[in-house]
C-alpha positions in Angstrom: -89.4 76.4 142.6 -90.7 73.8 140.7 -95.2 73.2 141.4 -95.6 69.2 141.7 -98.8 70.4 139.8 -96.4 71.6 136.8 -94.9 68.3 136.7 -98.1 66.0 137.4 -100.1 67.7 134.5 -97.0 67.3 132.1 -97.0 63.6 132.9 -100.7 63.1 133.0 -100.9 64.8 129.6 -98.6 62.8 127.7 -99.6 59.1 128.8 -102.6 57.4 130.9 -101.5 57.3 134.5 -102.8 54.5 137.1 -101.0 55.9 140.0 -98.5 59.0 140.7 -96.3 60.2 143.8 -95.0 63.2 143.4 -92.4 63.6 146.5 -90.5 67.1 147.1 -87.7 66.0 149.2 -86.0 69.1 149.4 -88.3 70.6 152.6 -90.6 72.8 150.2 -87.9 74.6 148.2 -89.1 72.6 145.2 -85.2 71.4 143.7 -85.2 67.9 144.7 -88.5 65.6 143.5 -89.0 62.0 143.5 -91.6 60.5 141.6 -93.4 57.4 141.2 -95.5 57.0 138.0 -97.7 53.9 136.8 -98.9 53.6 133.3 -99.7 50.7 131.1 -97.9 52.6 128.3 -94.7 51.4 129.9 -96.0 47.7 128.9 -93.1 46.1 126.7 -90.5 49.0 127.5 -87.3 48.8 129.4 -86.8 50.5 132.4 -83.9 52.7 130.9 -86.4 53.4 127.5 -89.2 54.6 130.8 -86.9 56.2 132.3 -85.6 58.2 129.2 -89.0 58.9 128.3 -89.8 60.5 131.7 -86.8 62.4 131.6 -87.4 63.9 128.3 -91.0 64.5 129.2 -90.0 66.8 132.1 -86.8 67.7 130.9 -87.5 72.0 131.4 -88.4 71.3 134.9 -85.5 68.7 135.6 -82.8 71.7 134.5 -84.2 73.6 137.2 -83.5 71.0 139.7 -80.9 69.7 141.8 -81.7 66.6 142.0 -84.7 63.6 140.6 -85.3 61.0 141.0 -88.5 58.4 139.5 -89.7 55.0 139.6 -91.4 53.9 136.5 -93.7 50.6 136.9 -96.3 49.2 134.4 -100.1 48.4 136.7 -98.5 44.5 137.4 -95.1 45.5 138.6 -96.7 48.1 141.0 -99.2 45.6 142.4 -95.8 43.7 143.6 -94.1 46.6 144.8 -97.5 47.9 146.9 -97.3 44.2 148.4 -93.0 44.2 148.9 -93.7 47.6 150.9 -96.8 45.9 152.9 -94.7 43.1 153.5 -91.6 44.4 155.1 
């Protein structure tokens, strides 16, 4: 099993963070996360260089997993997706 705390401080150490959702889908047996991370430091990347980055950030913990899953969204583009979600 896999802390959220484990993954949290590896994220929150390498980059500035506005907002993060850690989610363990897996009913507390810790093998299936979904996260949701803002940073600014995603500002001028793609979405497959974010996600790539994320990936190789957690990359230990994601080998002991059976599945992950993450949304990567600069400040702006999460400001649109809080008011899609609000909105529906």
């Amino acid at each position: 099993m896999i802390p959220t705390a484990d993954l949290e401080s590896a994220i929150r150490t390498a980059i500035p963070v506005t907002h993060l959702e850690i989610i363990d889908q897996s009913n507390g047996c810790g093998e299936n996360y979904a996260i949701l991370v803002v940073s600014e430091a995603f500002e001028g990347k793609t979405t497959l260089a974010r996600h790539r980055f994320i990936n190789d950030l957690l990359r230990p913990q994601i080998a002991q997993m059976h599945a992950f899953s993450q949304k990567s969204l600069t400040p702006t583009q999460y400001v649109a997706y809080v008011a899609k979600q609000t909105a529906a």
